[in-house]
KOLLO-731400 format. One record per residue: x, y, z of N, C-alpha, C in turn; residue number from 1. Coordinates in steps of 0.2 Angstrom, whole numbers, m for minus. Last residue first. Example, Ala and Ser with C-alpha at 12.3 -4.5 7.8 and 13.67 -1.06 7.14 Angstrom:
@nX=64, nY=m11, nZ=35, caX=68, caY=m5, caZ=36, cX=64, cY=0, cZ=39, num=2
@nX=66, nY=m28, nZ=39, caX=62, caY=m22, caZ=39, cX=66, cY=m16, cZ=39, num=1
This chain:
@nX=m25, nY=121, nZ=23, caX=m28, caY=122, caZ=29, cX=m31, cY=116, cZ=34, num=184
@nX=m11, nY=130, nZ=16, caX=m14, caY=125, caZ=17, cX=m19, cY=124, cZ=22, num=183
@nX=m4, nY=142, nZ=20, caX=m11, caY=142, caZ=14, cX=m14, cY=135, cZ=13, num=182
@nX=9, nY=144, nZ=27, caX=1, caY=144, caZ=31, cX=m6, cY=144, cZ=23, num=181
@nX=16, nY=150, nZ=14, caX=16, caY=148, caZ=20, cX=9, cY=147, cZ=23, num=180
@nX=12, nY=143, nZ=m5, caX=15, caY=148, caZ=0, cX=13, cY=147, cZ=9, num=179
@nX=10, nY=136, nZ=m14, caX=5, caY=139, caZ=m11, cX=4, cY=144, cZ=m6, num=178
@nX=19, nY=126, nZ=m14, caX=20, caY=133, caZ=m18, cX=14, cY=137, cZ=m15, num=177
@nX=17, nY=113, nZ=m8, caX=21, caY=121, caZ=m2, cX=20, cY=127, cZ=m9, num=176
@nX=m1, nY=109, nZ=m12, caX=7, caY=109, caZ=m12, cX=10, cY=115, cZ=m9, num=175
@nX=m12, nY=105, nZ=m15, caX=m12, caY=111, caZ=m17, cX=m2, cY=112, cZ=m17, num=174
@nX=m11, nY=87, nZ=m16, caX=m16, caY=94, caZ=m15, cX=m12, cY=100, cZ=m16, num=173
@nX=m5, nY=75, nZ=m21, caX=m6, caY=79, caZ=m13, cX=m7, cY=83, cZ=m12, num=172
@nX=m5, nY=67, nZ=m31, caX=m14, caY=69, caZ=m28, cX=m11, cY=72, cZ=m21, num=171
@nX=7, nY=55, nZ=m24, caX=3, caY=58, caZ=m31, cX=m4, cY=61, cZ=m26, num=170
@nX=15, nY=65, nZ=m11, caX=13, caY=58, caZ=m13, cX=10, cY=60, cZ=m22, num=169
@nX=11, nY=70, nZ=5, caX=16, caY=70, caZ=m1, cX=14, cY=66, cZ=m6, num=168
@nX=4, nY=71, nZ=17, caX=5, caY=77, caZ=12, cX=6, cY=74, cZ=3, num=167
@nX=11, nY=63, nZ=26, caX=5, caY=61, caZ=24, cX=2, cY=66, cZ=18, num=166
@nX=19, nY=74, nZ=35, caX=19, caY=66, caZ=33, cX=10, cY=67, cZ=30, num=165
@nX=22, nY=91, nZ=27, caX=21, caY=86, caZ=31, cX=18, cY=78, cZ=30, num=164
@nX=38, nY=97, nZ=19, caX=29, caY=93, caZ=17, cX=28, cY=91, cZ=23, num=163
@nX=43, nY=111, nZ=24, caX=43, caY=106, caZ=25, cX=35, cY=104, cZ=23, num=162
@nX=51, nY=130, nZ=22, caX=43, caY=125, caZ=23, cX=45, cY=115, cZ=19, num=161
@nX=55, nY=146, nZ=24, caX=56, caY=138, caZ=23, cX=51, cY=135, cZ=24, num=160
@nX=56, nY=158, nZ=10, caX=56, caY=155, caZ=18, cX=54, cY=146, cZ=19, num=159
@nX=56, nY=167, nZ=0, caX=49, caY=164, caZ=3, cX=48, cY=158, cZ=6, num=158
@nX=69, nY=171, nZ=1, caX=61, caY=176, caZ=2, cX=56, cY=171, cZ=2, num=157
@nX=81, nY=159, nZ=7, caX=78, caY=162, caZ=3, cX=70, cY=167, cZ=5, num=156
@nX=80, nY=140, nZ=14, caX=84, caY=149, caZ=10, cX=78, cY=152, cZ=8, num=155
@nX=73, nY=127, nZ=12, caX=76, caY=132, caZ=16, cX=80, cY=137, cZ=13, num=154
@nX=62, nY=113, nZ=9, caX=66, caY=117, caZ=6, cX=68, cY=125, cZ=10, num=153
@nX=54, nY=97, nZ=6, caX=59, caY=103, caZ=11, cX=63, cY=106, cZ=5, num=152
@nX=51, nY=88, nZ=m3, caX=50, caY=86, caZ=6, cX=51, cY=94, cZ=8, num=151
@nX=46, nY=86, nZ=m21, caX=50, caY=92, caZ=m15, cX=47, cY=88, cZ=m9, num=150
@nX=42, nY=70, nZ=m27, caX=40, caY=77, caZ=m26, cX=47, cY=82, cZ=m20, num=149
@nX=37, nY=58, nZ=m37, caX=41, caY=59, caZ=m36, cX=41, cY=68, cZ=m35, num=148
@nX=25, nY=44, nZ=m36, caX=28, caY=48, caZ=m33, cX=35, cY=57, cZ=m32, num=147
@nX=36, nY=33, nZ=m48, caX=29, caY=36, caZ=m44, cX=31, cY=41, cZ=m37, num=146
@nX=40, nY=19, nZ=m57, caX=42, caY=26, caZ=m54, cX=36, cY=30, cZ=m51, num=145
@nX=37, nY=1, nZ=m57, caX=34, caY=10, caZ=m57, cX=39, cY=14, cZ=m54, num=144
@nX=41, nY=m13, nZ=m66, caX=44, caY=m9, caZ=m60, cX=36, cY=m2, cZ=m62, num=143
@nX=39, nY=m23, nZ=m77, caX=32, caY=m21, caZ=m75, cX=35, cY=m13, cZ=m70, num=142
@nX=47, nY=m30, nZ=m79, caX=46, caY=m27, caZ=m84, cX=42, cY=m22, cZ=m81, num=141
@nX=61, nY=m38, nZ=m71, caX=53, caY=m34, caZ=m68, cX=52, cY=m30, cZ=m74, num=140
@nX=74, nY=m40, nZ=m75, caX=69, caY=m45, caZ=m70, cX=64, cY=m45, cZ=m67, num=139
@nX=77, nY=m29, nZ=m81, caX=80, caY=m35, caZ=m85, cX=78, cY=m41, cZ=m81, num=138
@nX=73, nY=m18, nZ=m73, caX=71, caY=m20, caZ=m80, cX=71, cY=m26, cZ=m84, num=137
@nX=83, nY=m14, nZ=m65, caX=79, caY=m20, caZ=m63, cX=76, cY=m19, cZ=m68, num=136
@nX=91, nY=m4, nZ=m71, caX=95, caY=m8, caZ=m68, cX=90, cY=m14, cZ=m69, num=135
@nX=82, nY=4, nZ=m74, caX=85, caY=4, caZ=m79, cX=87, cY=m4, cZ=m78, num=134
@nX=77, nY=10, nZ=m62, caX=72, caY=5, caZ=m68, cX=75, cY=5, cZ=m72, num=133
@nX=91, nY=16, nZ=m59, caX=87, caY=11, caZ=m54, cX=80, cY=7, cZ=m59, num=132
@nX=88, nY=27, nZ=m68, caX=94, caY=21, caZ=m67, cX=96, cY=15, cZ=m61, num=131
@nX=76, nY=34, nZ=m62, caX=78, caY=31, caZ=m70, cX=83, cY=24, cZ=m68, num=130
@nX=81, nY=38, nZ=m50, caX=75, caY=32, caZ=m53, cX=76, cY=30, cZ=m58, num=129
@nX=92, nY=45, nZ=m52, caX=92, caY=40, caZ=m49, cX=88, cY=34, cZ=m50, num=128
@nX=81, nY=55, nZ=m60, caX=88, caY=50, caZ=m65, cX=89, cY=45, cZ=m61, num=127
@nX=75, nY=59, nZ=m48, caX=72, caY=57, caZ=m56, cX=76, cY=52, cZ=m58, num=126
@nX=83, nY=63, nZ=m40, caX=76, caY=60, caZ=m41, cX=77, cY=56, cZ=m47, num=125
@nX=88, nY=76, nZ=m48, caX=93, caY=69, caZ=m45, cX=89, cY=65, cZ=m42, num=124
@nX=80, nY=83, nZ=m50, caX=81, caY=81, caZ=m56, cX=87, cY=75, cZ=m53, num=123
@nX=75, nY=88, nZ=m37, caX=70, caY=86, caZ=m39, cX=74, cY=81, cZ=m46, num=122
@nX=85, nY=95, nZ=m34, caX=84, caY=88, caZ=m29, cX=80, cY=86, cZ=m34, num=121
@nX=86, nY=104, nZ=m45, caX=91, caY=102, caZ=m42, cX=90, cY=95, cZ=m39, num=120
@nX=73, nY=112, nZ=m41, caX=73, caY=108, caZ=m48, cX=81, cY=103, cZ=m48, num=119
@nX=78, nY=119, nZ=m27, caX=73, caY=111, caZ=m28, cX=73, cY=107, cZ=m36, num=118
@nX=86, nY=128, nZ=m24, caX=88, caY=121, caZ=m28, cX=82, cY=115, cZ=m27, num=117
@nX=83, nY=143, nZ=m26, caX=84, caY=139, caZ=m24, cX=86, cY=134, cZ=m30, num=116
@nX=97, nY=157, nZ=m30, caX=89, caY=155, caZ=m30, cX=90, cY=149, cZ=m28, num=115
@nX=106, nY=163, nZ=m26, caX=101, caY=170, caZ=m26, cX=96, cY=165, cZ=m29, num=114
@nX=119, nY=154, nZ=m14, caX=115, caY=158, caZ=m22, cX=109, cY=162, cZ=m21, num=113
@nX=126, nY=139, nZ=m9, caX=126, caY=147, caZ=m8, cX=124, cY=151, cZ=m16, num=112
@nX=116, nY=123, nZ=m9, caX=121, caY=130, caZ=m12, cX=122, cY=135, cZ=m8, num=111
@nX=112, nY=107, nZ=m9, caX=113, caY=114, caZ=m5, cX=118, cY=118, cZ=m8, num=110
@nX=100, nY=94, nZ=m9, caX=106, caY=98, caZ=m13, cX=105, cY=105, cZ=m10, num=109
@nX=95, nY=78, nZ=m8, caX=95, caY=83, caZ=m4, cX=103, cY=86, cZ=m10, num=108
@nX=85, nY=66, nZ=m10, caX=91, caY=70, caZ=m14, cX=90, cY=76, cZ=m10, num=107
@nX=79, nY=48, nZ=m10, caX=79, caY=54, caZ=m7, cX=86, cY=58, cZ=m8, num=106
@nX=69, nY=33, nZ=m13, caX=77, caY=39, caZ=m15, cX=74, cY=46, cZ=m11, num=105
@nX=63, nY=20, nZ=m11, caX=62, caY=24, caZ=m9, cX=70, cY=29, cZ=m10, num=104
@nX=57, nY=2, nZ=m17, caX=63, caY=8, caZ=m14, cX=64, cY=17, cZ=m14, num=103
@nX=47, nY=m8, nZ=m12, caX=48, caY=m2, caZ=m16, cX=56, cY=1, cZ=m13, num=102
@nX=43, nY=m21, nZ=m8, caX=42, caY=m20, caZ=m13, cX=44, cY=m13, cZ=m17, num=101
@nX=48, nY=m17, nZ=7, caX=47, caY=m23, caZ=6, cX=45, cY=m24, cZ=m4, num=100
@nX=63, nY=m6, nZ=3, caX=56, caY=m8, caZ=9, cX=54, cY=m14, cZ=4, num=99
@nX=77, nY=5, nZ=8, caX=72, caY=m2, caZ=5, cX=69, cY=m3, cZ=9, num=98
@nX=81, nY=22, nZ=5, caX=77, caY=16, caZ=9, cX=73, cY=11, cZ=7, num=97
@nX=92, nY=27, nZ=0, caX=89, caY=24, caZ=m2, cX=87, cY=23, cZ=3, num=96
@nX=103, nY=45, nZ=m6, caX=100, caY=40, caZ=m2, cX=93, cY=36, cZ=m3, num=95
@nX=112, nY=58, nZ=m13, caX=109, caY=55, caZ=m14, cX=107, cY=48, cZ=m10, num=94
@nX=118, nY=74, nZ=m8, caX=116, caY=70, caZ=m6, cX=111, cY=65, cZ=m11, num=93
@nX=128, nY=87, nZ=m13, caX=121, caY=82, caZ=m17, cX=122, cY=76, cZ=m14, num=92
@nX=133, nY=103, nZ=m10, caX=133, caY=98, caZ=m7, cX=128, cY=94, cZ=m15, num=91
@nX=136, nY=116, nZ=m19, caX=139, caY=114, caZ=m14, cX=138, cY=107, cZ=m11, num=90
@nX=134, nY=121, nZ=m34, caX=132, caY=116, caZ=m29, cX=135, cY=115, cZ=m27, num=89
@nX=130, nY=136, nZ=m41, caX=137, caY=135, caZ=m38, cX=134, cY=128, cZ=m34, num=88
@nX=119, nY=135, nZ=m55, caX=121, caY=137, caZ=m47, cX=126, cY=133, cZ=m47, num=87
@nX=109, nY=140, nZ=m70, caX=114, caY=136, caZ=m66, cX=118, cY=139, cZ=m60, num=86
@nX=91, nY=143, nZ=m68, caX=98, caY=146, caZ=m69, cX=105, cY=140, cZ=m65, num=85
@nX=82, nY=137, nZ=m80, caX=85, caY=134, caZ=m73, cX=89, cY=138, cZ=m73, num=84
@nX=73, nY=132, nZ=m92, caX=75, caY=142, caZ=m89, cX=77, cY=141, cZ=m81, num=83
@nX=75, nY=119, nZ=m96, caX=77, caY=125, caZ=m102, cX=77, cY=131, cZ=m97, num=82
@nX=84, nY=106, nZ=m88, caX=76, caY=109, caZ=m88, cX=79, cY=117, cZ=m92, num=81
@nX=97, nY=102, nZ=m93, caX=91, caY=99, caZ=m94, cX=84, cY=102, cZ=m94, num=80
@nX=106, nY=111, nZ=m89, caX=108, caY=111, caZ=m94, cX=101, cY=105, cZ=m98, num=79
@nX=103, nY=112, nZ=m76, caX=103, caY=118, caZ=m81, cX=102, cY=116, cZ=m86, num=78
@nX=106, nY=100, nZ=m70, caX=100, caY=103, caZ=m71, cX=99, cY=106, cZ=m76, num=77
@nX=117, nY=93, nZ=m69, caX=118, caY=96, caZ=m75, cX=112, cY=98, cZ=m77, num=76
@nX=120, nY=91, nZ=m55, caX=124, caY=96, caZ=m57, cX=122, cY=99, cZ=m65, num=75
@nX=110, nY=81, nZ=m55, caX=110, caY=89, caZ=m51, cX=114, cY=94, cZ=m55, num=74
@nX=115, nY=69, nZ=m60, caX=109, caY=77, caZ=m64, cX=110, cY=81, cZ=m57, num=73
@nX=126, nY=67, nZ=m53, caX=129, caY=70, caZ=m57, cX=121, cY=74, cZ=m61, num=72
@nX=118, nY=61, nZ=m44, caX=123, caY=66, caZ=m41, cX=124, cY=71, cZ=m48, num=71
@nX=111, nY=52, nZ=m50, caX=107, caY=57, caZ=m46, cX=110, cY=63, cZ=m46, num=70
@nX=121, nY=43, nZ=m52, caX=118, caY=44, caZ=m58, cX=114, cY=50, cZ=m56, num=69
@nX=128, nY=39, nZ=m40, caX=132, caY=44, caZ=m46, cX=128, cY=48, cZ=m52, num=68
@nX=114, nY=32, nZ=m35, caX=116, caY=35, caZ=m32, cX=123, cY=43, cZ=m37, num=67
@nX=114, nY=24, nZ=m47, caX=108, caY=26, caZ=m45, cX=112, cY=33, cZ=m43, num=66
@nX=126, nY=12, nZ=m44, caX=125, caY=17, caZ=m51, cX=121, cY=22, cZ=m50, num=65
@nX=123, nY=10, nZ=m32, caX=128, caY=12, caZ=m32, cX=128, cY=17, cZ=m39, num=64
@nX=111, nY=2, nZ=m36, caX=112, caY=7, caZ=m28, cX=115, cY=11, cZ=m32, num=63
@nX=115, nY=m8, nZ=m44, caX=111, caY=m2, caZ=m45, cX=110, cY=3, cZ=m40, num=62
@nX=126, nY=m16, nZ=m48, caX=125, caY=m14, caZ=m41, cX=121, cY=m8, cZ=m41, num=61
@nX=121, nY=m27, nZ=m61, caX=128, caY=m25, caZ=m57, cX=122, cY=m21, cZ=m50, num=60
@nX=113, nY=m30, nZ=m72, caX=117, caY=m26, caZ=m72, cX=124, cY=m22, cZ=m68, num=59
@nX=106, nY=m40, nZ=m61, caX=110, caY=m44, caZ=m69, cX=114, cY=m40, cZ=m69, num=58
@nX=107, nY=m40, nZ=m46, caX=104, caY=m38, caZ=m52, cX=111, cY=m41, cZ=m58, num=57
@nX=115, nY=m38, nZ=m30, caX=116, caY=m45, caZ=m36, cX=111, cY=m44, cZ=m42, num=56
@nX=114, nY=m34, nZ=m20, caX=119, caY=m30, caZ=m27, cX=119, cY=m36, cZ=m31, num=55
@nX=103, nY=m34, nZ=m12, caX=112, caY=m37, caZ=m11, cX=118, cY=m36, cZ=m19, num=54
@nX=96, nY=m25, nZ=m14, caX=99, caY=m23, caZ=m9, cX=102, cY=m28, cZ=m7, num=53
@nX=89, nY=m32, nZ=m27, caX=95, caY=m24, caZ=m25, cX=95, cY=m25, cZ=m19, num=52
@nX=86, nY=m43, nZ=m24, caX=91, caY=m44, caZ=m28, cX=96, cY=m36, cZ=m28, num=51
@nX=75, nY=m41, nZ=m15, caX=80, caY=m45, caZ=m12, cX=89, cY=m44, cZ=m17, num=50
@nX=68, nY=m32, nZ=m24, caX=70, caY=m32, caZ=m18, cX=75, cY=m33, cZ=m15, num=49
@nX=64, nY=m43, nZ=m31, caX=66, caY=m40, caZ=m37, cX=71, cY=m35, cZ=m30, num=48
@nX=55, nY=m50, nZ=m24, caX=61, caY=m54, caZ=m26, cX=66, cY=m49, cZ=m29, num=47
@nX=45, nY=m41, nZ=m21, caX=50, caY=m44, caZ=m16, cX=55, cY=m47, cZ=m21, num=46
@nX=45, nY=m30, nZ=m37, caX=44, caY=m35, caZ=m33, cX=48, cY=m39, cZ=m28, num=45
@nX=43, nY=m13, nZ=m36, caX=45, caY=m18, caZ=m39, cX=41, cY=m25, cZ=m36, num=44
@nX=43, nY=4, nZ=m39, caX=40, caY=0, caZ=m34, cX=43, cY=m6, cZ=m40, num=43
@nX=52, nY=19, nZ=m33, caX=53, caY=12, caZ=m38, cX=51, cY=8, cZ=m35, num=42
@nX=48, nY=36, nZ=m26, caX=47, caY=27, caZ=m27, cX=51, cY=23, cZ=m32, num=41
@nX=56, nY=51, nZ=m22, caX=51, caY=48, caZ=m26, cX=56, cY=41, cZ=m26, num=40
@nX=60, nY=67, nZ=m15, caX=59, caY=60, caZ=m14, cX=56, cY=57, cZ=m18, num=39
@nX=71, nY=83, nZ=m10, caX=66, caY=78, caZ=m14, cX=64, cY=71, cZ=m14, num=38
@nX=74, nY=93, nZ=m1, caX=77, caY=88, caZ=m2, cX=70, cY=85, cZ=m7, num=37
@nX=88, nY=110, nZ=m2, caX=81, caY=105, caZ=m3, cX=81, cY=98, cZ=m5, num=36
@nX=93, nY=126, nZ=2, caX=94, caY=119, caZ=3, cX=87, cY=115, cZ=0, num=35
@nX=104, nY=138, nZ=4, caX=98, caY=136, caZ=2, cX=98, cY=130, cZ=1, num=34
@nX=110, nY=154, nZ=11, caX=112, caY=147, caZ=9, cX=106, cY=144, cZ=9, num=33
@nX=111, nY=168, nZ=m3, caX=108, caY=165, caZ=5, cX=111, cY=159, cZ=4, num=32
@nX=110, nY=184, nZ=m9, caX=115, caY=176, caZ=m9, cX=113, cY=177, cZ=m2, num=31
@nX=98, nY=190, nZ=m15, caX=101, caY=190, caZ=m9, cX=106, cY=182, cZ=m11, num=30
@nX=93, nY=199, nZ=m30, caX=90, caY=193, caZ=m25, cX=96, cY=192, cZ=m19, num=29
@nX=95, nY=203, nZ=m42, caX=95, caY=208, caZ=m37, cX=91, cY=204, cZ=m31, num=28
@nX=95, nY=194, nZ=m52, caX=102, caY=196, caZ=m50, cX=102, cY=206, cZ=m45, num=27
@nX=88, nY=185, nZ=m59, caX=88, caY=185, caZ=m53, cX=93, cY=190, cZ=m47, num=26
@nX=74, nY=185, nZ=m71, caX=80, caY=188, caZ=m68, cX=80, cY=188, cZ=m61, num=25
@nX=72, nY=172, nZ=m80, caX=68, caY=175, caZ=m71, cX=75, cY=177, cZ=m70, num=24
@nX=70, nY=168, nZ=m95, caX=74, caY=167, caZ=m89, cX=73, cY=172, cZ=m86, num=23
@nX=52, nY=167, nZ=m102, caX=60, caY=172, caZ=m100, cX=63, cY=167, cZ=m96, num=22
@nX=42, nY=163, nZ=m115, caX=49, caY=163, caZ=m109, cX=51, cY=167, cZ=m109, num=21
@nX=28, nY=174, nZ=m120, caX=34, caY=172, caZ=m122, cX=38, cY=169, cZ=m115, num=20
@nX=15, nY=182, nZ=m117, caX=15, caY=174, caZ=m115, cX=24, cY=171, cZ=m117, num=19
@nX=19, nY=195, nZ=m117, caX=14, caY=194, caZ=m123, cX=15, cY=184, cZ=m122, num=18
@nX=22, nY=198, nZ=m104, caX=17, caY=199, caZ=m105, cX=14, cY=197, cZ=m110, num=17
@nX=33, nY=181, nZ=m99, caX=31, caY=190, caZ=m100, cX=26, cY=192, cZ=m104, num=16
@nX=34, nY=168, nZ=m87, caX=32, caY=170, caZ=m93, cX=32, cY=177, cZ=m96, num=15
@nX=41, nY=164, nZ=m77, caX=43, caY=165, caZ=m81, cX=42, cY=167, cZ=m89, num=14
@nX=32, nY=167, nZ=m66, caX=38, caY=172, caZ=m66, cX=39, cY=170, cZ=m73, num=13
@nX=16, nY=170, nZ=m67, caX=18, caY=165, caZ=m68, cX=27, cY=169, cZ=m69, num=12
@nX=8, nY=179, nZ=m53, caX=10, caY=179, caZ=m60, cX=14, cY=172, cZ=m60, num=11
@nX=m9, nY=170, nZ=m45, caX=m2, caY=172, caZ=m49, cX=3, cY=174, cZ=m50, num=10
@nX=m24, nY=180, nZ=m51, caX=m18, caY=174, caZ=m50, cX=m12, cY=174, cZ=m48, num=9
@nX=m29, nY=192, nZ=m40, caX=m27, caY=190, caZ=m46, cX=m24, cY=185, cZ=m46, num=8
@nX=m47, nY=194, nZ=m33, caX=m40, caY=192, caZ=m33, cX=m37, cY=190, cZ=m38, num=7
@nX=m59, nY=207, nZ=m40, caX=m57, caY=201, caZ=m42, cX=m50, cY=200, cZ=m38, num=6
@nX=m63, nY=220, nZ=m30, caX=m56, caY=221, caZ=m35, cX=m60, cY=210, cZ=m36, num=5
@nX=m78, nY=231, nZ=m31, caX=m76, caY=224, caZ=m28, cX=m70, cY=223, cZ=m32, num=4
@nX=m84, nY=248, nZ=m28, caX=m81, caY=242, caZ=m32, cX=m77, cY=239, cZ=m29, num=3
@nX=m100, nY=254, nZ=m21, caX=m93, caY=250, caZ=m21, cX=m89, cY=247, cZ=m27, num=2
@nX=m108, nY=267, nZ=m26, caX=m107, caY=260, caZ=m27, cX=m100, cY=258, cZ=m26, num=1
């Protein structure tokens, strides 16, 4: 009689056997140069549009705030998401595309290290949004944050991978953690 193995999940790195956290030792990993971009929405309204992208909001110039606002969570990820190991940051990119009702960020952050930085791009998303519906709150109660996911990511053992268009978004299915070619 044959025996059939079940595939196993998994493992979850940062958990250890009896289900406890750990900080994910990393210190037998390769210093590589690593990099990742992340993006997420502030949806609003045209008028609400018109007023950020002349810097005329009640608050002042919400780009601009937005933009220092992103930079600066990057650098202080660690100290935000609880098993993040802190990294030497070498670049943070923060950037905007306005569109007709929403405004689009996008955070690119790059080191030399032994892990990546998507928690990194991902967490200068975030706060830029925050302080982007912080700004317009005071003329749109109603704004959304939405969206907000990794594009890219490069370095390191388990190699580089880009979302394709259409991919991304809320509901975009199984995702790059799913490892190379496992999308179908």
């Amino acid at each position: 009689m044959a025996v059939v193995s079940k595939p196993q999940p998994p493992e979850l790195t940062h958990l250890r056997q009896d289900g406890t956290a750990q900080m994910v030792d990393v210190s037998a990993k390769a210093v590589t140069v690593r990099e990742a971009t992340a993006a997420g929405t502030v949806h609003t309204t045209a008028q609400v549009m018109a007023l950020l992208g002349a810097g005329e909001l009640p608050k002042g110039d919400a780009l601009a705030v937005a933009r220092v606002a992103g930079i600066m969570a990057a650098k202080k990820t660690p100290e935000l998401i609880p098993l993040c190991h802190p990294l030497p940051i070498s670049k943070v990119t923060v950037d905007f595309d306005l569109g007709a009702t929403a405004v689009t960020i996008n955070a690119t952050v790059k080191t030399r290290g032994v892990t990546g930085v998507e928690m990194e791009a991902l967490t200068a998303v975030s706060v830029a949004a925050l302080s982007v519906y912080d700004m317009v709150k005071a003329v749109d109660k109603h704004a959304v944050i939405s969206g907000i996911h990794v594009l890219a990511k490069s370095g390191g053992k388990s190699g580089d991978w880009t979302v394709d268009a259409g991919e991304a978004g809320p509901g975009a299915g199984a995702g790059p953690w799913a490892g190379p070619g496992a999308r179908a």
